[in-house]
Structure formats: structure tokens, C-alpha cells
C-alpha positions, -999 to 999 in steps of 0.1 A, spaced: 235 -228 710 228 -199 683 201 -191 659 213 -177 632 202 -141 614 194 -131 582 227 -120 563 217 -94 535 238 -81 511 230 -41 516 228 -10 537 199 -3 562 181 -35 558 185 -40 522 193 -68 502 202 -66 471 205 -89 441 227 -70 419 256 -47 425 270 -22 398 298 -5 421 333 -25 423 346 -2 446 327 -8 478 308 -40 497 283 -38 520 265 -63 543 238 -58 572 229 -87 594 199 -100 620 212 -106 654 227 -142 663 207 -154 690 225 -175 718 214 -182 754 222 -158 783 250 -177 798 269 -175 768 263 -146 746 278 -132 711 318 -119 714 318 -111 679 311 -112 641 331 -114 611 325 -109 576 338 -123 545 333 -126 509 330 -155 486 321 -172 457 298 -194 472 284 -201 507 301 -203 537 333 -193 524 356 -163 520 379 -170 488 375 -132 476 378 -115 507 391 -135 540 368 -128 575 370 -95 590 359 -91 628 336 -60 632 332 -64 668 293 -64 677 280 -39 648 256 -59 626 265 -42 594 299 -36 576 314 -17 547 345 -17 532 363 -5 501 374 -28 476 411 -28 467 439 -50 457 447 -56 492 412 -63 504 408 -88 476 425 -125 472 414 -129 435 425 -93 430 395 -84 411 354 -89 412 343 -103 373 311 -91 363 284 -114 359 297 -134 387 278 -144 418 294 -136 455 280 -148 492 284 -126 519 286 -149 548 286 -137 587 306 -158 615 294 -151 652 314 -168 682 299 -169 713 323 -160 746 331 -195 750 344 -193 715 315 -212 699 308 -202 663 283 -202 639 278 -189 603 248 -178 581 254 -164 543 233 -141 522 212 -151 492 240 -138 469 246 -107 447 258 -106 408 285 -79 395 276 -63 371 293 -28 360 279 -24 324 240 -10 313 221 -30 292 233 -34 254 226 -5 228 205 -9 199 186 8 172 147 20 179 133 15 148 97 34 144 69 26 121 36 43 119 0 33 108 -24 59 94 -54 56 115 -78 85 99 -68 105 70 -89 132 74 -75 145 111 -47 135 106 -44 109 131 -15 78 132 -5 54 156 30 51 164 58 18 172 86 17 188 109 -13 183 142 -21 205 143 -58 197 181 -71 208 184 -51 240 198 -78 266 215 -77 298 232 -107 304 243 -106 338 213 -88 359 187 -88 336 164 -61 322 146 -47 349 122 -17 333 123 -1 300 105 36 297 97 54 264 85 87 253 83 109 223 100 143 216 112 168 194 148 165 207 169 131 206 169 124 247 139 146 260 99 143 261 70 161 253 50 133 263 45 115 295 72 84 297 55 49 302 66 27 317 70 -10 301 91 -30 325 112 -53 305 90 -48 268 109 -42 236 81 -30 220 61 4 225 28 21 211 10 51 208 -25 44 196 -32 85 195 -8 108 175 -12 141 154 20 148 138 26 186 126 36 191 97 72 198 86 79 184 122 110 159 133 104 137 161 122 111 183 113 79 200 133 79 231 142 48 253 155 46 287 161 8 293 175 -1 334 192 -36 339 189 -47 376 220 -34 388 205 5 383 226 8 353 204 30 324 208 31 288 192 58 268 186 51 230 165 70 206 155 67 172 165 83 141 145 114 135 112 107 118 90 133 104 52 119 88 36 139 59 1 142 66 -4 164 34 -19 138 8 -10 139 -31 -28 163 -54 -57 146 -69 -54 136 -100 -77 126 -133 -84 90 -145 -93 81 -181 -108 46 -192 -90 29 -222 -54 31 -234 -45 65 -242 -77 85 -248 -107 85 -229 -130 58 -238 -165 55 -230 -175 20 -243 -153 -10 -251 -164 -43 -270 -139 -66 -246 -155 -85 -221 -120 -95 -207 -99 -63 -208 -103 -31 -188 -74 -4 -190 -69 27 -173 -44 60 -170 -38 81 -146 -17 115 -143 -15 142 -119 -9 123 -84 20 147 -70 34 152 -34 63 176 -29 70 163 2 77 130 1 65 117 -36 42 90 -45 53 58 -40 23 35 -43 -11 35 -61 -40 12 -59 -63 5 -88 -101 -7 -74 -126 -15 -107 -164 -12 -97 -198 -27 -123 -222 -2 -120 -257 -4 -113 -286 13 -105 -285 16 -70 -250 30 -53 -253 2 -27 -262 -27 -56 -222 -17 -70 -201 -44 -72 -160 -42 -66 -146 -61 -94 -112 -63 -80 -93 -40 -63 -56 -43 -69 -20 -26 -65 -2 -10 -94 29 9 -102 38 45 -108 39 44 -148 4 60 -146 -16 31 -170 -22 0 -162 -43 -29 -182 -57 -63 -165 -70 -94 -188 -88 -124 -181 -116 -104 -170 -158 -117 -170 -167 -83 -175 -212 -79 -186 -223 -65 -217 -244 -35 -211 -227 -27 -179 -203 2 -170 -170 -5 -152 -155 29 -130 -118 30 -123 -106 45 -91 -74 48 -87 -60 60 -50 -22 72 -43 -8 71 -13 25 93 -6 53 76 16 39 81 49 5 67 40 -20 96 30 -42 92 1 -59 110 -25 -84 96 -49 -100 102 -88 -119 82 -106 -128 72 -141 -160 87 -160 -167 49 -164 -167 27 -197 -196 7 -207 -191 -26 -224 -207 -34 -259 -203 -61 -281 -227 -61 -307 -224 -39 -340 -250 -16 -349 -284 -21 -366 -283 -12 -404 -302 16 -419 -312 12 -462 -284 23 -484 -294 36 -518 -275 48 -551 -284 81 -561 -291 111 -539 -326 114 -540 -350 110 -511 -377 95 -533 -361 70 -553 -333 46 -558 -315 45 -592 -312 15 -612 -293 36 -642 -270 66 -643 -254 79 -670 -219 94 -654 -188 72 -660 -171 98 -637 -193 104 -605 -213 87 -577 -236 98 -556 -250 77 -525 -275 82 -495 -286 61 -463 -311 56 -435 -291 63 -404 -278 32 -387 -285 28 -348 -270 14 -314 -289 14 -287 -260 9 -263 -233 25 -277 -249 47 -304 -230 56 -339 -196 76 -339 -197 76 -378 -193 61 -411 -173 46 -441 -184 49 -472 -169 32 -504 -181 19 -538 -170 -16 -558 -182 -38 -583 -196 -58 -557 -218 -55 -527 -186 -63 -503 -154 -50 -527 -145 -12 -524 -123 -19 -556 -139 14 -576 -132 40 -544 -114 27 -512 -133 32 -479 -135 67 -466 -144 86 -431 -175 106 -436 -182 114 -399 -220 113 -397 -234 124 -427 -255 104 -448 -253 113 -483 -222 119 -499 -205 111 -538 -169 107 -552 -157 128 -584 -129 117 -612 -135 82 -612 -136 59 -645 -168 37 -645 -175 6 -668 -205 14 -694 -231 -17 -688 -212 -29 -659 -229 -29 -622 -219 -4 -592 -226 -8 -554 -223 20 -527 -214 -1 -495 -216 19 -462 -200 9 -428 -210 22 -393 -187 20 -364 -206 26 -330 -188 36 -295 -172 9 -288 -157 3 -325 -182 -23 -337 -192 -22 -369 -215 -32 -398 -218 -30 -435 -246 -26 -458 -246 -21 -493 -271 -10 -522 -286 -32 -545 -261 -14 -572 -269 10 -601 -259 4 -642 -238 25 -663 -260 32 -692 -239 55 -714 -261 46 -750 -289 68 -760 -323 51 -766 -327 39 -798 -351 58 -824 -383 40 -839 -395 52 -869 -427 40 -883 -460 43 -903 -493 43 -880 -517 29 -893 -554 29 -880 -579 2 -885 -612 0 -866 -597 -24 -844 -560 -13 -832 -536 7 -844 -505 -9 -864 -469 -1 -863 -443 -4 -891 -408 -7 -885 -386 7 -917 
């Protein structure tokens, strides 16, 4: 009777699962155990495609040695040729010295004579803090596959040269994705993401990223205006804000994105609300609608640009303050005096006009318009004029009616373009002397009596 050893497929005790080499087998084998009266003559090898059999290589005796090699050629082999990704049984035949026999096989091997497939490492980067400088890094070899032994470890490291580290390789086992929580790029520097990837045959591929450099240097600041073209400081829209930007530059790698955040104002800094905070294009102006926006408030605009690798730089607006109520109305009066307001002038060919100064608490005046008509809301004798802020001013080389009423109307724009009109109570043309009395006076003791002749 025998007991039967362990058949490995292997030198020196090993037993291996995968075999890249198609030019040599190897076995190694426990001792056969039979009883003392009839002991092992000899063993035999072969190979096969499953157990128990030798249809790729027939049984070889090797005497009593309990481990065999041989080189794989035409001759050795019935099929002519080992297929990768094919699995082969080493089996081992003892006969006793009475000729009985037994046989035990191995667990079985797989061919495989290629590395793992090639693919692209693709690397991505997040900016962790701006102000060192400091990024995590990703390394992606999705798609790398072995199909006939597997992957068996996958190592990755970073350097300055496609194939070699300046960093300590870690080791993954069979990941396809890698990270580097830590990283302070240089500079003007081009890096690679290498890749060592083993199937379980001991077959390596080495991949390695395109180079990648990151651009830590951030976009010149640049300036940020409220309103559509020139800086505003109030608005009367409680739906609309508008902003422009200019000045944003990076050398390097340009700016490619921008982000507009709108804040209400207050008091406190902590008390400041985010109104919305949104992403906008490169054109440098930018306008959102539909807003709730609180009279009396200011709204800031900040705008933040970010070059292609992720560093900022940030302006913001000097703020706009929302008003929508027109300004209170100061006294208009015809004439230029400070003591009195004319009823009468005598001039068919001038005007002359004063006012109280208008106010705005919120917004305060910008300035006036100033015109004159035959009514208290028709400029049909002088059209409206910019007088800045004066508050007196009168129009030459005009034709006015004799006994025909005049008003000086006055409009005030505050900050945020809201106005209000007020007009005089109006003046006469009087062009006619005052007629002449003649008379006889006459006294009595009583009163004195007039005569008209």
C-alpha cells in the first residue's frame, strides 16, 4: 500500500500557481510512503491538462530523485506548444518493487508569458491650501487587467523622470487608484506618476503618466466695479445687481474660471449675509436678475479667479447701496433774489430762477435740471438742462409772451438716478407801464376828493 506525497509544481519546495517561462518545467514531490516489504522502485513524471494524465508531456522515470526539470521543446511536447492562460497538472507515478503504482497530481499551474495590459495613468490634482502651496495628488490606471494570472501588486511613485522616484514607492496590491494627500509642487517643475503593475506570473509593466507640471503662482489681483460700465455706488433696482471685472492675469497658465459671490452688508462683519455665490465666464461683466435685494442695504461683489491648476486671487467691489425713493423737494422760486419771489418781471428775453437745495438721505443729490414752460410740468419755453449743483441759474435770448404766465420747474436726480420735480408758482410778463392819474385834490374837512380828467 502507498500514501501518496504532495506533488508541487516548483523548485526547492515551491509551488507555484503561475508560470511565465515556456521553456522549462519543474516539479518537486513528498516522498510515496509504502511498507518495508515492498518499497518505492521509482517515479515518473508527466504533464497534463488535467489530473492524472500526461497529454502534453508523456511520463518520464527519474529514478528515486523527488524533483525533476526539463526543458521544453518540440520533442518533449505532444501538443507541440503550451497556450497561455491554460491550466497544466503535474502528476507523479510511484511503483513499488513489486510493480505496484500509485499517482498524486499537483494543484495545477497557468501559462502565462505576457505582463499585465498597458494603459494610460491619468493624474488629477486638488488644491488643498493656497497659501503654502499644498495639493493632493491621483493617480488613475483604470483598465489594467491580466486575464490569465491576475494582478498580483501594483506600486506607484512620483518623479521628475518618466520611470524613476523621488519618493518612496507604495505599495497597493492590486488598486488602480493611488493618492498623495501631501504634495508641494515647485514651480516651473514637470513631474511623473509612475506605475509598476506585477501579474502573478512575476511579469511587470511599468507605465507612467504624461508629464504634469501645477502652477502654484495665482492670477494678478484684479479691480471690481458695481454697475454696468462705470462704478456705481447706489442703484434704485431691487432685482438687478451687475458687476465688472478686469485685471485677473496669469502668464503661466491663464484664467480659466471665475466665481462671482454677492454679500448684503451690515453692521457687524459676522451679521453679513452671502446672497448667492455663483460661477461666471471670462468676459469680465456679468449681471444676475430676479433678485430680492433691501432698500437701504449695500451689496459687495467679490469676484475670485482661479488659473488652470486651481490657485486663486480675489478683489472686490466698493459695494452699491440700493435706493428707491426720489429725493425730498427743496422751494423753487422765480427771480434770483433770496428775499422774495416775483409775481412780475418785465424781460421778454430773460429768466432768472433759484431753489432750496433738495435732499436724499440715502443716496444724496448728484445734481439738477432746470427748465422753464408755460406750465408747472411743460419745459416748452427752455428744454431741460444739466446745471450740476448749483441752485440759481437764468436763460438768455428767449421770446416771452407779455401777460402770459411762466414757471421755472427744477428736477433733482440723487445717486441712484431717482428723481423729482418741483416747480414755481410762475411769474407774469408785464411789459405795460403803469397808467398815469391825473387829478384835482380837493380838501374838505372830512376827506380828501380825487377827480379824474
Amino acid at each position: 500500500m502507498l500514501f501518496l506525497g504532495v506533488v508541487r509544481h516548483g523548485t526547492q519546495g515551491l509551488d507555484l500557481k503561475f508560470q511565465s517561462d515556456r521553456s522549462k518545467i519543474s516539479a518537486n514531490w513528498g516522498t510515496f510512503i509504502s511498507d518495508n516489504h515492498d518499497p518505492v522502485a521509482f517515479y515518473e513524471w508527466g504533464l497534463g491538462t488535467a489530473r492524472w494524465i500526461d497529454d502534453v508531456m508523456n511520463f518520464t522515470e527519474v529514478g528515486k530523485a523527488r524533483q525533476a526539470t526539463t526543458d521544453i521543446s518540440e520533442d518533449v511536447l505532444l501538443n507541440a506548444v503550451m497556450r497561455d492562460g491554460v491550466k497544466y497538472y503535474v502528476t507523479i507515478k510511484a511503483t513499488t518493487e513489486k510493480g505496484l503504482s500509485s499517482s498524486s497530481s499537483s494543484s495545477g499551474f497557468v501559462l502565462d508569458t505576457s505582463p499585465p495590459k498597458h494603459v494610460n495613468v491619468t493624474v488629477n490634482h486638488t488644491v488643498v491650501d493656497e497659501k503654502t502651496g499644498k495639493v493632493s495628488l491621483s493617480a488613475s490606471w483604470v483598465g489594467v487587467e491580466d486575464k490569465e494570472s491576475g494582478i498580483k501588486s501594483s506600486e506607484v511613485c512620483l518623479g521628475t523622470v518618466s520611470g524613476s522616484c523621488f519618493t518612496s514607492p507604495l505599495n497597493l496590491v492590486n488598486a488602480t487608484v493611488a493618492f498623495i494627500n501631501e504634495f508641494y509642487p515647485k514651480q516651473d517643475t514637470h513631474y511623473y506618476f509612475n506605475v509598476k503593475v506585477e501579474n502573478g506570473a512575476g511579469l511587470v509593466t511599468v507605465m507612467a503618466s504624461e508629464e504634469f507640471s501645477i502652477d502654484t503662482s495665482p492670477p494678478s489681483p484684479g479691480s471690481v466695479i458695481d454697475g454696468d460700465e462705470t462704478d456705481a455706488d447706489f442703484s434704485n433696482s431691487t432685482g438687478t445687481l451687475s458687476v465688472n471685472w478686469t485685471g485677473f492675469i496669469d502668464p503661466e497658465t491663464d484664467v480659466t474660471s471665475c466665481i462671482w459671490t454677492a454679500k448684503e452688508k451690515s453692521n457687524g462683519i459676522r451679521n453679513e449675509r452671502t446672497l448667492f455665490k455663483v460661477p461666471v465666464d471670462n468676459s469680465g461683466k456679468s449681471r444676475k436678475d430676479d433678485l430680492a435685494l433691501t432698500p437701504g442695504k449695500q451689496y459687495v461683489s467679490k469676484i475670485r479667479c482661479y488659473n488652470k491648476d486651481g490657485f486663486s486671487s480675489v478683489a472686490q467691489s466698493d459695494g452699491i447701496t440700493v435706493d428707491i425713493t426720489p429725493p425730498n423737494p427743496g422751494s423753487v422760486y422765480d427771480g434770483l433774489s433770496k428775499q422774495t419771489d416775483i409775481d412780475y418781471q418785465a424781460s421778454v428775453d430773460v429768466i432768472k430762477s433759484r431753489w432750496d437745495a433738495f435732499s436724499d438721505v440715502d443716496s444724496g443729490i448728484i445734481g439738477y435740471r432746470w427748465c422753464t414752460g408755460s406750465s408747472p410740468r411743460s419745459c416748452d419755453v427752455t428744454e431741460f438742462r444739466w446745471v450740476g449743483l448749483k441752485t440759481s441759474v437764468h436763460a438768455t435770448n428767449i421770446t416771452l409772451i407779455a401777460n402770459k404766465r411762466y414757471y421755472a420747474i427744477v428736477e433733482a436726480v440723487n445717486g441712484a438716478g431717482m428723481t423729482l420735480q418741483e416747480s414755481s408758482d410762475g411769474f407774469i410778463v408785464d411789459t405795460s407801464p403803469p397808467e398815469i392819474t391825473v387829478g384835482i385834490l380837493t380838501y374838505t374837512d372830512t376827506k380828501y376828493i380825487t377827480l379824474r380828467i
